[in-house]
Rosetta silent file (secondary structure, phi, psi, omega in degrees, C-alpha in Angstrom):
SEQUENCE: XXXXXXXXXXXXXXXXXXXXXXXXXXXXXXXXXXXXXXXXXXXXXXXXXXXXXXXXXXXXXXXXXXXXXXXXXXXXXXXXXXXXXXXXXXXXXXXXXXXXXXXXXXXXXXXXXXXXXXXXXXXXXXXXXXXXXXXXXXXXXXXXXXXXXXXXXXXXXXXXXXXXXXXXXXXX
SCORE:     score description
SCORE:     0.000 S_00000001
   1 L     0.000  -34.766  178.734   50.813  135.440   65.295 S_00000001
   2 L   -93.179   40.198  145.695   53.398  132.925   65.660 S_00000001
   3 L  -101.358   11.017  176.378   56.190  135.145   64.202 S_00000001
   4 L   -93.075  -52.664 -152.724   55.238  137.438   67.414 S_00000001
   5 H   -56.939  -74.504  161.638   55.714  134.794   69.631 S_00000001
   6 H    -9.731  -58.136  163.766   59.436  133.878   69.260 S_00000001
   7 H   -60.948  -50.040  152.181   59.854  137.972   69.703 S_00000001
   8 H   -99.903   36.508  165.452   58.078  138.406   72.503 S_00000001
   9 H  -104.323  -17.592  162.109   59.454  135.808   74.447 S_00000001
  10 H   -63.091  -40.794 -177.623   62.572  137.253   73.833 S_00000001
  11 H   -71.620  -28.675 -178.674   61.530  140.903   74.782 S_00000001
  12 H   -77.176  -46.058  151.412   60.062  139.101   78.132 S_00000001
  13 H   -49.889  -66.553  163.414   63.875  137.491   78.336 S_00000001
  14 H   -48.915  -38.688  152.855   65.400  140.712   78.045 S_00000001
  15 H   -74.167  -20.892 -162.339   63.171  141.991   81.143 S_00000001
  16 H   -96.171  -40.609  175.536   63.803  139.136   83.154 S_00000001
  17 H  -101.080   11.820  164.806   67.704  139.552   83.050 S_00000001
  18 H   -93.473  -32.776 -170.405   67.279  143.829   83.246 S_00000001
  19 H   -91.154  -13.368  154.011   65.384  143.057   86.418 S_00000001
  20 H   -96.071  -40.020  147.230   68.046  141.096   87.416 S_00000001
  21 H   -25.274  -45.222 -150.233   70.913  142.970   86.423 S_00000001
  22 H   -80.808  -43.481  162.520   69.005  145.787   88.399 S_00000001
  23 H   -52.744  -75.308  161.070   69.010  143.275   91.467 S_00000001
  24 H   -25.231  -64.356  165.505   72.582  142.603   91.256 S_00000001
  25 H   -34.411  -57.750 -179.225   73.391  146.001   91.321 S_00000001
  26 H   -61.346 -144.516  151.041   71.255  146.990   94.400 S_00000001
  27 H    90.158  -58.191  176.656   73.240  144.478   95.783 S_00000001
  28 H   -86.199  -35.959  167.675   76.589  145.104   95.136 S_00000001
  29 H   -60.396  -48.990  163.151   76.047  148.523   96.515 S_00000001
  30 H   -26.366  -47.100  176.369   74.584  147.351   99.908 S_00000001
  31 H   -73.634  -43.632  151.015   77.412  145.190   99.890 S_00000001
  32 H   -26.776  -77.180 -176.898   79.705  147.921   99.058 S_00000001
  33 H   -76.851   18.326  162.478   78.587  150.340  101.713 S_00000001
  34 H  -112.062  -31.284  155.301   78.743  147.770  104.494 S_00000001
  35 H   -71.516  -58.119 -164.299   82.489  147.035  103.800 S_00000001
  36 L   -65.339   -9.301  177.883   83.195  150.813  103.872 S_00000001
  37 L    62.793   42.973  177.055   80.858  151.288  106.716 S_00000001
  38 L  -118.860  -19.671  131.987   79.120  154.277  105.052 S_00000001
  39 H    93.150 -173.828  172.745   75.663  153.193  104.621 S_00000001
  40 H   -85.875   58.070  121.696   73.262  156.205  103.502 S_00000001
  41 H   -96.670   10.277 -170.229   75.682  158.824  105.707 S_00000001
  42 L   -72.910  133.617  155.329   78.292  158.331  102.528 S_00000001
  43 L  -162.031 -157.293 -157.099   77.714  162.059  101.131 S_00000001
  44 L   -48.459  -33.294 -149.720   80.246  164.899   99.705 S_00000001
  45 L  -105.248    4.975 -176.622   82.251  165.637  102.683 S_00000001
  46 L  -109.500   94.716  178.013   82.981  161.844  103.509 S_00000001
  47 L   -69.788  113.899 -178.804   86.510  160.296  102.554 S_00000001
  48 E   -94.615  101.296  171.012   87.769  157.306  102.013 S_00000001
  49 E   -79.825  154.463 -172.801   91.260  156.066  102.833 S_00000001
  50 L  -128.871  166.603  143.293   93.345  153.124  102.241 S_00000001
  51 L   157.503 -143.696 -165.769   97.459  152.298  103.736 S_00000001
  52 E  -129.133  113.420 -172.714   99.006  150.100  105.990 S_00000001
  53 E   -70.798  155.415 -158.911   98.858  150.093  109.756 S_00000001
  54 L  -141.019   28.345  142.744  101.865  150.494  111.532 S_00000001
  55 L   135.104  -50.138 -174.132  101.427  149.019  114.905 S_00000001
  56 L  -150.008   31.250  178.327   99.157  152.692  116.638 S_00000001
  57 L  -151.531  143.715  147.148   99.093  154.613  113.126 S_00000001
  58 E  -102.894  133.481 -175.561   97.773  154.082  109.542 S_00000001
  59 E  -102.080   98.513 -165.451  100.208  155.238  106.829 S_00000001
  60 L   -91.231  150.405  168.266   97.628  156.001  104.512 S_00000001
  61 L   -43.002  -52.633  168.566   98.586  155.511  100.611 S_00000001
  62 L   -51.745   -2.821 -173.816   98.591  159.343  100.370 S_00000001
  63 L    99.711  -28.798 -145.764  101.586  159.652  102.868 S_00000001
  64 L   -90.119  162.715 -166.643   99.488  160.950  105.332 S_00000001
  65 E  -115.900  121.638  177.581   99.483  159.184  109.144 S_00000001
  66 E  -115.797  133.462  161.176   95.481  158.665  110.478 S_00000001
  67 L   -37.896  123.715  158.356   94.883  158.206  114.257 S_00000001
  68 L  -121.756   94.728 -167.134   93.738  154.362  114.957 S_00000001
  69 L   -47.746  122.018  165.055   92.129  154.136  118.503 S_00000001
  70 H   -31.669  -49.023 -163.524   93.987  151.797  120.452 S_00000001
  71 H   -56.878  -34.417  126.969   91.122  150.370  122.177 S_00000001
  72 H    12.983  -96.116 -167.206   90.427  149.432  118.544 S_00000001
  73 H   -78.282   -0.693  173.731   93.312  148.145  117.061 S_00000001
  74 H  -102.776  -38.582  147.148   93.829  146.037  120.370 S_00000001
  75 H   -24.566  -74.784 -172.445   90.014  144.689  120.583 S_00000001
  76 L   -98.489   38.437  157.148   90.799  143.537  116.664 S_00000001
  77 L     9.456   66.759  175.024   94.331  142.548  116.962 S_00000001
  78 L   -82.589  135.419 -163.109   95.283  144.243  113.912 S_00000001
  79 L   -93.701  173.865  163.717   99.078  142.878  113.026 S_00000001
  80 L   -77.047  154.499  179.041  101.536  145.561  111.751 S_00000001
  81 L    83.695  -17.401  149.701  101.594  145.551  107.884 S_00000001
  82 L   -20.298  156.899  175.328   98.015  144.743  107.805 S_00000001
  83 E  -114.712  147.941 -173.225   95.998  146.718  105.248 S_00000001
  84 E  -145.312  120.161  138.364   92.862  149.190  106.487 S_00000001
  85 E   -54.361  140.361 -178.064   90.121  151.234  105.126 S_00000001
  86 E  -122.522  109.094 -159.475   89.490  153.965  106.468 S_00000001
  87 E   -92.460  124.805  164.949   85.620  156.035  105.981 S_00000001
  88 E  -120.602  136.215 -157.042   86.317  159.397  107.491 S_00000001
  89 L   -92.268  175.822 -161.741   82.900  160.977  108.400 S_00000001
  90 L   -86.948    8.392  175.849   82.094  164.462  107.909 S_00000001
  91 L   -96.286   -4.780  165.270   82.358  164.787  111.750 S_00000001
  92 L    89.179    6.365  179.349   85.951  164.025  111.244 S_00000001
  93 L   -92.786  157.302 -172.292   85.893  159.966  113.058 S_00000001
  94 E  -102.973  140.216  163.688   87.198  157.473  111.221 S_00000001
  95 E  -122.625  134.551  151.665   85.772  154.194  111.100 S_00000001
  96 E  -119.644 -169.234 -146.683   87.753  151.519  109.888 S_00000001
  97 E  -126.511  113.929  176.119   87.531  148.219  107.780 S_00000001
  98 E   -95.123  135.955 -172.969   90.870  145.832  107.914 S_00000001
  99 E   -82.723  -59.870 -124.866   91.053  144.880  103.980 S_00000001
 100 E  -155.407   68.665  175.915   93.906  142.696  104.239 S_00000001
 101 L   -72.891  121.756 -175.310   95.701  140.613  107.517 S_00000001
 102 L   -34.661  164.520  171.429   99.114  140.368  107.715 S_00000001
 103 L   -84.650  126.485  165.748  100.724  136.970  107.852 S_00000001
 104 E  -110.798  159.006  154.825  101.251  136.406  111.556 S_00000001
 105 E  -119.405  137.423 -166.282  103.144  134.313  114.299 S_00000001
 106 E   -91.627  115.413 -179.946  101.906  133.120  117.622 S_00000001
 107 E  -120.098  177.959 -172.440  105.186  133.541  119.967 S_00000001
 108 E  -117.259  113.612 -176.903  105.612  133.784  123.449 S_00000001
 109 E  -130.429  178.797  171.249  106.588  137.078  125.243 S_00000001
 110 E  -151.048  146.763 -166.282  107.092  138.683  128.739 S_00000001
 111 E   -84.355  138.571  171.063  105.909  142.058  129.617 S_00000001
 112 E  -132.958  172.865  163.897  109.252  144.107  130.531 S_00000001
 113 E  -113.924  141.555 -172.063  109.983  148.029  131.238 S_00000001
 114 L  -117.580 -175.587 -175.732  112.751  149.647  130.111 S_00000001
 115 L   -41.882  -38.648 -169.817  115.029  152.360  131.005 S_00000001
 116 L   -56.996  -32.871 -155.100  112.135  154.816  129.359 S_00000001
 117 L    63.856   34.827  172.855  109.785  153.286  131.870 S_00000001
 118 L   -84.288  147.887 -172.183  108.089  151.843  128.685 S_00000001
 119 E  -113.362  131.974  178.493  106.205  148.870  128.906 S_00000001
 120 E  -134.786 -160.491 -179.685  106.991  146.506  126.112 S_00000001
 121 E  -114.313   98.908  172.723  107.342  142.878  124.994 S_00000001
 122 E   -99.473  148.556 -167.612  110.335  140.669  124.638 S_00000001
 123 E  -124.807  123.990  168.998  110.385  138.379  122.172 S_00000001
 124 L    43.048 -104.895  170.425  112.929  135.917  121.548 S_00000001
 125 L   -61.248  -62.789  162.687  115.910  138.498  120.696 S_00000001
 126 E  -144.533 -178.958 -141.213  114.209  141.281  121.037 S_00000001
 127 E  -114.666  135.290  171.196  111.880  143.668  122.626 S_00000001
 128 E  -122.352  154.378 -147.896  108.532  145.541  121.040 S_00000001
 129 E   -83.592  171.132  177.228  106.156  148.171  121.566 S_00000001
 130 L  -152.927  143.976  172.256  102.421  147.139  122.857 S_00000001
 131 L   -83.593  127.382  176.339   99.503  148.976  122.853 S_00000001
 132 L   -78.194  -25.334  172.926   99.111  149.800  126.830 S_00000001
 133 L   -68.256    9.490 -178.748   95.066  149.105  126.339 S_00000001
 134 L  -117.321   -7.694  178.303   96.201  145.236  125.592 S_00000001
 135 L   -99.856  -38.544  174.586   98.171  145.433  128.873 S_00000001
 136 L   -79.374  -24.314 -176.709   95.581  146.826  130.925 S_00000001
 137 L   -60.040  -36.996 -175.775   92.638  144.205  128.939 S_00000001
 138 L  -107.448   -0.614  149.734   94.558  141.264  130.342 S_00000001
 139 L    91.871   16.458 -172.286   95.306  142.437  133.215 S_00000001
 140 L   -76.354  154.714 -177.981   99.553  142.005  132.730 S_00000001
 141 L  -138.929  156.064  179.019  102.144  143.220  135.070 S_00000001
 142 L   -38.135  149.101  175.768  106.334  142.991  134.291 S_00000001
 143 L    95.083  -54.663 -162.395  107.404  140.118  134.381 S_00000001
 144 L   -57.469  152.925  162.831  103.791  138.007  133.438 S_00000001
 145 E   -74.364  116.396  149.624  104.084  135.264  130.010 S_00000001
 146 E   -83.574  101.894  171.690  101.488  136.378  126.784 S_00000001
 147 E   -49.637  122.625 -158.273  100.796  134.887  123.728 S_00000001
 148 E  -108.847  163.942  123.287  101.861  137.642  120.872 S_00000001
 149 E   -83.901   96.665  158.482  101.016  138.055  117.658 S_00000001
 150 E  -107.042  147.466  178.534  104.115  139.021  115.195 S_00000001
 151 E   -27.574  169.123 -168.391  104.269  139.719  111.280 S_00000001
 152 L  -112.024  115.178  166.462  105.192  136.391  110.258 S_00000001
 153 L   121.761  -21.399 -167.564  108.963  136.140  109.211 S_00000001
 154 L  -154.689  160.367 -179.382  110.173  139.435  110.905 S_00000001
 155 L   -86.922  138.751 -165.730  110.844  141.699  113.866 S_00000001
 156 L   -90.459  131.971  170.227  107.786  143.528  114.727 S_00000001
 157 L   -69.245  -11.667 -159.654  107.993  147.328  116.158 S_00000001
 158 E  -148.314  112.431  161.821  104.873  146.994  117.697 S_00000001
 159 L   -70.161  133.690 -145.008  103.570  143.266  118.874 S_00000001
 160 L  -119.624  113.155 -167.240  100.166  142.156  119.301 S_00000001
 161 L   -93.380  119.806  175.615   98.999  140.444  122.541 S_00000001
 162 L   -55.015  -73.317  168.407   96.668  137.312  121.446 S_00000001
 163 E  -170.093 -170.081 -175.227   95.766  136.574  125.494 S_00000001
 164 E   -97.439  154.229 -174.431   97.156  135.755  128.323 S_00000001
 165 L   -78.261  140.734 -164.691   98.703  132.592  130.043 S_00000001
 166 L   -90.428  170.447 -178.320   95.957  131.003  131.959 S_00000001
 167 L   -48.046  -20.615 -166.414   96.399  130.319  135.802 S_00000001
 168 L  -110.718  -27.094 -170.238   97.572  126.381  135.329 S_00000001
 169 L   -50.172  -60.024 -151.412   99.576  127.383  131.723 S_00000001
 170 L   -61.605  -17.243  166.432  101.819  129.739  133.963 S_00000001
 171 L   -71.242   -6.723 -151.399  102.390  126.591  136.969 S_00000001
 172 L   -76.560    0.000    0.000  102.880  124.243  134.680 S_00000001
């Protein structure tokens, strides 16, 4: 009897890290489908993209350009060059995941219009697109001070507004 013992405590070992293994697993999938946001609707017809946002586009690693709702990418002041998953449901919206945030800098801009009757941002040198739902969220008019968010290191096509100069910042 005691050359069983030694064996089963081992076979009783061997269950004890398969039921954890098993745990771990469940686990990593849960975690899995809660970064991709696909949950049990992940089935045949549901696709998963990667690329690089490009200020009011994702450049997906396939080449291909996917729609990013402003209200969105202004809400989660996604920089350009950021990286994003993207779950596209079989209903054809996309929800995405940002993988990866750009290195950013907090600058100082004023909202201007240009010949185009475009509303942008100048920065320092020079001037950059804005998502108009970050213009209307704060409430900016030509002329007003923001705090931006640009890649860090370079001029941005598309600029990110952080918030607005409060009522005493802009008197000061």
């Amino acid at each position: 009897m005691n050359t069983l013992d030694p064996n089963q405590k081992k076979i009783q070992l061997i269950q004890d890290l398969l039921e954890s293994a098993e745990k771990s697993v469940q686990h990593a999938k849960n975690l899995l489908d809660e970064l991709t946001n696909t949950g049990s609707n992940f089935d045949s017809n549901t696709k998963i993209i990667e690329g690089v946002f490009k200020g009011d586009y994702l450049l997906g690693d396939d080449g291909e350009r996917y729609e990013v709702a402003a209200n969105y990418a202004s809400k989660s002041k996604i920089i350009e060059g950021s990286r994003l998953r993207g779950t596209i449901m079989p209903d054809g919206r996309i929800k995405y995941t940002i993988t990866e945030k750009a290195q950013y800098e907090l600058k100082l801009g004023k909202v201007v219009t240009n010949e185009k009757h475009e509303t942008l941002i100048q920065i320092d040198d020079y001037q950059a697109k804005v998502l108009w739902e970050s213009i209307t969220f704060f409430r900016l008019e030509e002329g007003d001070d923001a705090y931006i968010r640009v890649p860090k290191g370079q001029k941005a096509e598309f600029a990110v507004i952080d918030s607005s100069l409060t009522e005493e910042e802009r008197n000061w």
